[in-house]
Residue, then its C-alpha position, 0 to 999 in steps of 0.5 A: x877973875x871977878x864974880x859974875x854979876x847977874x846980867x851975865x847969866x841971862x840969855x834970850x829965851x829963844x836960843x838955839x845951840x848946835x854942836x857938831x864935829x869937824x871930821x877934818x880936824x877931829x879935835x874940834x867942835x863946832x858950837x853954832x849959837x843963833x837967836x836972830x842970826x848965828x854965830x860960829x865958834x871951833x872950839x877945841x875939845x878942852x874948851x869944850x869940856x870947861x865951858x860945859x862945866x861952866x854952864x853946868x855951875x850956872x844952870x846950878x847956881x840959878x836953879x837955887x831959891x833966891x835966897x840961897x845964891 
């Protein structure tokens, strides 16, 4: 995979994310991100765990100075 260029770490200042369990499919998540209007995605929990530990990466890598990336 190539590595991410700067754009993609941005995001609206104003995002709003919710998580919330499917107690009828207990494997599930449901991840509802919304600025102006929302969108939904069922994620399993193992997609859940990776992209958490994805934007743990990101919120790292851009909390370093500048100089450090």
């Amino acid at each position: 995979m190539s590595e991410p260029n700067e754009s993609e770490f941005t995001a609206p200042e104003a995002v709003n994310v919710s998580v919330a369990q499917i107690h009828s499919l207990p494997d599930k998540l449901l991840l509802t991100v919304w600025t102006d209007d929302q969108q939904r995605f069922v994620l399993s929990l193992r997609m859940a765990k990776f992209l958490s530990g994805a934007l743990a990466q990101a919120v790292e890598k851009l909390s370093l100075p500048r100089d450090e990336h």
